[in-house]
C-alpha positions in Angstrom: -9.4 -6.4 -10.8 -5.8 -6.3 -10.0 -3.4 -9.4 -9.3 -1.1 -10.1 -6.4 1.1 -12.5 -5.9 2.6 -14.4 -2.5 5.8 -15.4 -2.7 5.9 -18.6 -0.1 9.5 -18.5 1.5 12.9 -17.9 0.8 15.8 -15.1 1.3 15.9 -11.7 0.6 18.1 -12.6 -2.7 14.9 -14.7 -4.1 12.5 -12.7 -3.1 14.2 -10.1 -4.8 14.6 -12.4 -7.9 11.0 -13.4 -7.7 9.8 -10.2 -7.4 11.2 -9.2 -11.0 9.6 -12.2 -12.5 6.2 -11.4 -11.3 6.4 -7.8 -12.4 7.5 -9.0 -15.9 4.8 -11.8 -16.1 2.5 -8.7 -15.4 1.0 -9.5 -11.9 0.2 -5.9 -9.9 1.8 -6.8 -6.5 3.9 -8.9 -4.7 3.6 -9.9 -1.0 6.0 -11.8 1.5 5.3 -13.4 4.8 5.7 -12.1 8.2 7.4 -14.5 10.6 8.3 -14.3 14.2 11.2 -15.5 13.5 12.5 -15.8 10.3 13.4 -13.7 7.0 13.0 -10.2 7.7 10.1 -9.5 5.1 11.1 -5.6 5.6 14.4 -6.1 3.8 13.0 -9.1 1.7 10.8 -5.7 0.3 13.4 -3.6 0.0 15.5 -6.5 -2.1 13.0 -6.4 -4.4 12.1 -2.7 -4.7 15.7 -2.3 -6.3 14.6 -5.3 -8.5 11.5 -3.7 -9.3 9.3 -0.6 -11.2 6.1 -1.0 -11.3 4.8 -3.8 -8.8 3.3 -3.0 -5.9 5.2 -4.1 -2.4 3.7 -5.7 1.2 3.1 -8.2 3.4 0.4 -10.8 3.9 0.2 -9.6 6.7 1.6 -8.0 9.6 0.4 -8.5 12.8 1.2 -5.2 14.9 0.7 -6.7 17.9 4.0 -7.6 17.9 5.7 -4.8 16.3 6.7 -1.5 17.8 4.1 1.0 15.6 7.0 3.4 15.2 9.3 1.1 13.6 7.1 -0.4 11.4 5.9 3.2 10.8 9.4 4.1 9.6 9.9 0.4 7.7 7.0 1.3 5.8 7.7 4.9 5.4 11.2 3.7 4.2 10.1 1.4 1.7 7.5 3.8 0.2 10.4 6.1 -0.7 13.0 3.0 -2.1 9.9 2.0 -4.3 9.0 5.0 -4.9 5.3 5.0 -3.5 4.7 1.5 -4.1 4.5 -0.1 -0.6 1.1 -1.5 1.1 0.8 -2.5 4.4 -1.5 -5.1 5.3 -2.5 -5.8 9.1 -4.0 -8.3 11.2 -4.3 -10.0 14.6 -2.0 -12.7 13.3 -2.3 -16.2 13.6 -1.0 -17.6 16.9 -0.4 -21.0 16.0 2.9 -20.1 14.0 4.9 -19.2 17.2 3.2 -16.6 19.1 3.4 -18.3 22.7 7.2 -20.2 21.9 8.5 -16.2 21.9 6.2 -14.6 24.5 3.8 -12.6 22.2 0.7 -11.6 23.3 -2.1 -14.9 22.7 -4.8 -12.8 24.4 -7.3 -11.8 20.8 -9.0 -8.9 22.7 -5.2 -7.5 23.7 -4.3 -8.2 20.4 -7.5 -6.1 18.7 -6.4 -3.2 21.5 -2.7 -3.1 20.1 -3.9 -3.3 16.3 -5.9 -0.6 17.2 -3.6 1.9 19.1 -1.1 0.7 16.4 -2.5 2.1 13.7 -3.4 5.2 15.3 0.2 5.8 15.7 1.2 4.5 12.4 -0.6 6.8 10.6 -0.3 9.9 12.6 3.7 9.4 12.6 3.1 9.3 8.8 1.4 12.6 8.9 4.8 14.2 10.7 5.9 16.0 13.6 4.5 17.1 16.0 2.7 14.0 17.3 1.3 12.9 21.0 -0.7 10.1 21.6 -1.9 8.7 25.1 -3.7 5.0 25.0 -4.0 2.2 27.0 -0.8 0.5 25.7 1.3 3.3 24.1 2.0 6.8 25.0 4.3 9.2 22.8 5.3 12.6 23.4 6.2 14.9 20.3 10.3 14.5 19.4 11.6 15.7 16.6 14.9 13.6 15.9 15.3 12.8 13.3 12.6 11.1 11.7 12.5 9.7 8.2 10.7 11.5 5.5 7.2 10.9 4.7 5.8 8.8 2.3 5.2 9.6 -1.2 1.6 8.2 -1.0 -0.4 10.4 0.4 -2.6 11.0 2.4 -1.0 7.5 3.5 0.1 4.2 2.6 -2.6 2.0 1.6 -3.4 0.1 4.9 -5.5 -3.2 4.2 -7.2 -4.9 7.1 -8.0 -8.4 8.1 -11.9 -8.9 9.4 -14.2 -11.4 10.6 -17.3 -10.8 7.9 -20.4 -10.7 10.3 -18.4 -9.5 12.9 -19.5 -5.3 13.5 -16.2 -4.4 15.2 -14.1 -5.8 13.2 -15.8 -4.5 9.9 -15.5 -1.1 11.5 -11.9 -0.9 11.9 -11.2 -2.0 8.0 -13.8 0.6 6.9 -11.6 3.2 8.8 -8.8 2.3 6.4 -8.3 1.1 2.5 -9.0 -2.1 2.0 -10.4 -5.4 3.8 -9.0 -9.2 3.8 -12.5 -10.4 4.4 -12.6 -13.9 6.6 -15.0 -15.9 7.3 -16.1 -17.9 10.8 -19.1 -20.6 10.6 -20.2 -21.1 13.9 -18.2 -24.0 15.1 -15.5 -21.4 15.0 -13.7 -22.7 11.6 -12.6 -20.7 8.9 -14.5 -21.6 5.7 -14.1 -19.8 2.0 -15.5 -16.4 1.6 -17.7 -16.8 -1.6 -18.8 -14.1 -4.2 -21.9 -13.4 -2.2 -20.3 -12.6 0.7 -18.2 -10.1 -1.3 -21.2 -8.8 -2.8 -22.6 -8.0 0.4 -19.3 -7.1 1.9 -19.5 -4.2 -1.2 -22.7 -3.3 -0.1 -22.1 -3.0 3.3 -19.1 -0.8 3.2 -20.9 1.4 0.7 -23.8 2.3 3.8 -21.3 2.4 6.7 -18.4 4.3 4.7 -18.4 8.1 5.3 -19.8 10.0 2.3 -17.0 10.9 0.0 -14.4 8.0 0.7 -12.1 6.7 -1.8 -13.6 3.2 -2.7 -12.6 0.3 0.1 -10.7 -2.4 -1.7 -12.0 -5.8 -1.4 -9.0 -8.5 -1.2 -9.3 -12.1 -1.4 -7.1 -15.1 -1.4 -6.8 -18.3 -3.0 -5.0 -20.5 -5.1 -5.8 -22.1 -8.7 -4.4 -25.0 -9.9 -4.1 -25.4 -13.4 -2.1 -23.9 -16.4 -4.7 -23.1 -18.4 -5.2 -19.4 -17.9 -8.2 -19.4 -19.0 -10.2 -22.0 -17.3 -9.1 -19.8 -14.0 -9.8 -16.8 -15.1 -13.3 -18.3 -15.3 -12.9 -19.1 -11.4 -12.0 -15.5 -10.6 -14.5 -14.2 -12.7 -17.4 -14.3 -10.3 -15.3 -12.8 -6.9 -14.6 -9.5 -9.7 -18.5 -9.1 -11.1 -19.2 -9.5 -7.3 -17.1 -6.6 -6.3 -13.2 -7.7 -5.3 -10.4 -5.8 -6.3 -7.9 -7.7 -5.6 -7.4 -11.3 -6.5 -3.9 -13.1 -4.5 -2.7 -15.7 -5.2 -1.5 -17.2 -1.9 0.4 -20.9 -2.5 0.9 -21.7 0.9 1.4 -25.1 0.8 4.0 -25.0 -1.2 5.9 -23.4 1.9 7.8 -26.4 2.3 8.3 -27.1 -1.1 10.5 -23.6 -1.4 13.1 -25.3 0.4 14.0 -27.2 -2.9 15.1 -26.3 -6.5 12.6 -27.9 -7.4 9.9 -26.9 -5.4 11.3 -23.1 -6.1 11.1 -24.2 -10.1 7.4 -25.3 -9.8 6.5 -21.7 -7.4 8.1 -19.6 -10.6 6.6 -21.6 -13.3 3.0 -21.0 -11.8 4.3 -17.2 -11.3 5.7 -16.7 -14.8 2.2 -18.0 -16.2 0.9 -14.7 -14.9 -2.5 -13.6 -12.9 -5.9 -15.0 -14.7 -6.7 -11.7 -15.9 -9.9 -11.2 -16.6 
C-alpha cells in the first residue's frame, strides 16, 4: 500500500513547504484541494514540485465540470514535466455545496457526469498529441497545431483516478476506463456512509471481471483520517482496507480546514504529517 497525504489549506509557499516535509517523513503523495475560488491548487503543485523528488503530486479532486479540458490538459501536462512524471490527476463531479451555484457552475449531476465524461475524452487524447478532433455534445475541437506543450513523461498517460458511487454501474464503468477509483458509498436515504474493507474487497473483484483482459491493475483509493500518534495502533486500522485490496491509503484532515488558518492549527497539521503514513 502506498500513503498520501492532503494538505488542508494554505498558500502556494506552505504547500510547497509541506510538501517537503511529507516527502521526508516518507508519505508517497501529496494532494491539495480544488476550490472555486481560492488557492490555485495548479501552482500550489508546481510550488511544491521545485520542493520536491520523489513524492507524487495531485488534487483531491478536480471536478472537470468546471474546467476547460484543454487547460487542465496542459496544467497537468505541465506539471508532469516540472515533476518530472510525478503528477496524478484525480476527477469527480464535485461537490456542489462548496460554491457551485454562488459562481454559476453547472448543479445539474447528469450535466455534470456528461462534461466529466467528454472531459476526459479530451484530456487524454490532447495528451496523446496532435492531430486531435473531437465532436460531443458539449465540446467540439478541430486539429491546431500551435503551440502546444510537450507531452507528459508518463506514458501512455497520467494516472487519472476517478470518483464512483459503489453499486452504481455507470459510474463504476467510467473509473474502470481509467487508473484508479475513489470508491463512495450512498445508503439509500441518499447519505454518504464509510466504504468498509468488504466493499473494497468486492470493489477488487468486480473490477477484476469487468476490466479488459490485460489492463494494468485499477488502483483502489480510500480516505480517512486516524487520530492518534501511536503509529502502530493505526497501522492496525489500515491493515484490513490493504489485505482487502486498497492501494492507496490518504489521509484526508478535513476538519482541520479551519484550523490551517492559525500557527497553531498549521503546527498540529505538520506534527501529524511529520509522524509519517501507518505503514504497514
Amino acid at each position: 500500500m502506498k500513503y498520501g497525504f492532503v494538505f488542508p489549506r494554505g498558500d502556494a509557499r506552505l504547500a510547497a513547504d509541506f510538501a517537503r516535509e511529507a516527502e521526508q517523513a516518507g508519505w508517497d503523495g501529496f494532494f491539495v484541494w480544488e476550490p472555486i475560488w481560492g488557492v490555485d491548487a495548479w501552482m500550489s503543485l508546481a510550488a511544491a514540485a521545485m520542493q520536491t523528488s520523489r513524492i507524487r503530486l495531485g488534487t483531491m479532486v478536480t471536478p472537470p465540470s468546471r474546467r476547460r479540458p484543454w487547460k487542465l490538459a496542459g496544467e497537468t501536462a505541465t506539471l508532469d514535466q516540472l515533476s518530472k512524471g510525478r503528477a496524478i490527476l484525480s476527477v469527480g463531479l464535485g461537490a456542489i455545496d462548496t460554491g457551485f451555484a454562488e459562481f454559476g457552475e453547472v448543479t445539474d449531476r447528469k450535466t455534470r457526469a456528461e462534461l466529466l465524461d467528454e472531459s476526459l475524452d479530451i484530456i487524454t487524447g490532447l495528451w496523446r498529441g496532435q492531430p486531435f478532433a473531437y465532436a460531443g455534445k458539449h465540446f467540439t475541437i478541430q486539429p491546431k497545431d500551435f503551440y502546444p506543450p510537450p507531452p507528459p513523461v508518463q506514458q501512455p498517460r497520467i494516472p487519472i483516478w476517478v470518483v464512483a458511487a459503489w453499486g452504481s454501474a455507470r459510474s463504476m464503468a467510467r473509473a474502470l476506463r481509467f487508473d484508479g477509483i475513489l470508491p463512495t458509498k450512498i445508503d439509500p436515504a441518499g447519505k454518504h456512509v464509510p466504504v468498509t474493507p468488504e466493499d473494497v474487497r468486492r470493489i477488487a473483484e468486480y473490477a477484476a471481471t469487468k476490466r479488459a483482459p490485460g489492463s494494468p491493475a485499477l488502483d483502489i483509493i480510500v480516505e480517512g483520517v486516524i487520530e492518534g500518534n501511536d503509529l502502530s495502533a493505526v497501522a492496525e486500522r489500515v491493515r484490513p482496507m490493504a489485505e482487502a485490496g486498497a492501494t492507496w491509503w490518504i489521509e484526508a484532515m478535513w476538519s482541520a480546514i479551519d484550523d490551517m488558518a492559525t500557527p497553531e492549527g498549521q503546527a498540529a497539521v505538520l506534527a501529524r504529517l511529520r509522524l509519517g503514513p501507518p505503514l504497514v
